[in-house]
C-alpha positions, -999 to +999 in steps of 0.1 A: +503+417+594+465+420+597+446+414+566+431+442+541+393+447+550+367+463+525+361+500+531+329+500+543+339+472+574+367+501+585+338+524+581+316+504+606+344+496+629+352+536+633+320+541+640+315+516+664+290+498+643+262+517+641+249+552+651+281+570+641+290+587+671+326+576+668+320+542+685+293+548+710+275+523+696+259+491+709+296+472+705+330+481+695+345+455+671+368+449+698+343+437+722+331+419+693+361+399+687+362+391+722+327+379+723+333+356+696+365+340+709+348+334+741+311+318+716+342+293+704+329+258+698+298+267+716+266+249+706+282+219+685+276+200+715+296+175+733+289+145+721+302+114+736+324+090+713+304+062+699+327+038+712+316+046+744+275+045+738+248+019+736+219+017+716+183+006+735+151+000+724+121-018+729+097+007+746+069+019+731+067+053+717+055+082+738+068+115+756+102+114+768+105+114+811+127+127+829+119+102+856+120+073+834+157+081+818+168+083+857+156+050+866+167+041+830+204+049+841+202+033+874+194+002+855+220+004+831+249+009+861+243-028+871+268-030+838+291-003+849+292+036+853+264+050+833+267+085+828+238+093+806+205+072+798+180+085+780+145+074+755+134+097+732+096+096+718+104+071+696+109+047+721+141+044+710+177+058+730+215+056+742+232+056+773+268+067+775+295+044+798+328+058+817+349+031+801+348+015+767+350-023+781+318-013+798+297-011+766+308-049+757+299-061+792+263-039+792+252-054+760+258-092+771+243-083+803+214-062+797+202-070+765+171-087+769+167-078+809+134-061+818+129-025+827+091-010+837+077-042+825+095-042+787+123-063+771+148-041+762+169-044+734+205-031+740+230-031+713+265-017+699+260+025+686+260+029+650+258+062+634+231+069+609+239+061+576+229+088+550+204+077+523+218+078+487+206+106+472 
């Protein structure tokens, strides 16, 4: 059974939601619905699980580089497969491992190694903590 909708949302779907021409207009709620099954879960972002990310810093703040994160993630693999490395202008960034036993084995390896002339910092992820309002 399809739920009751307000009179004036059947109005706009006869119409074809908008010029009323009897749904000549820019999108039938059919091709709406279909639009939005196909938008689900886009722009929430895949974000890795923290279990599987690092936390690095020790660089001083600045634009981020695309170069630098490269060679970032090329240092990181000496630990394991990095997928992701990247500093943001904070000096300040992640990389994401493959594997979880890979974050333990980064951190006692590369935590205190130099990269591009700084001692890097590499530590466990924590999420944020909200401040108490």
């Amino acid at each position: 059974a399809l739920p009751s909708l307000p009179a004036n949302i059947v109005r706009l779907a006869a119409m074809g939601w908008g010029d009323g021409k009897g749904g000549k207009g820019w999108m039938t709620p059919w091709n709406w619905m279909a639009m939005m099954k196909m938008m689900k879960g886009k722009g929430k972002g895949n974000k890795p699980p923290n279990d599987m990310c690092v936390w690095i810093g020790g660089f001083p703040e600045g634009a981020p580089d695309k170069e630098r994160n490269k060679k970032l993630m090329d240092h990181m693999k000496q630990a394991g497969e990095c997928v992701w490395a990247e500093i943001g202008k904070t000096g300040q960034g992640h990389a994401v491992f493959k594997e979880k036993e890979m974050v333990q084995q980064a951190i006692s390896m590369l935590n205190g190694s130099t990269f591009e002339g700084h001692v890097i910092q590499v530590d466990v992820w924590t999420k944020k903590e909200k401040p108490a309002a």
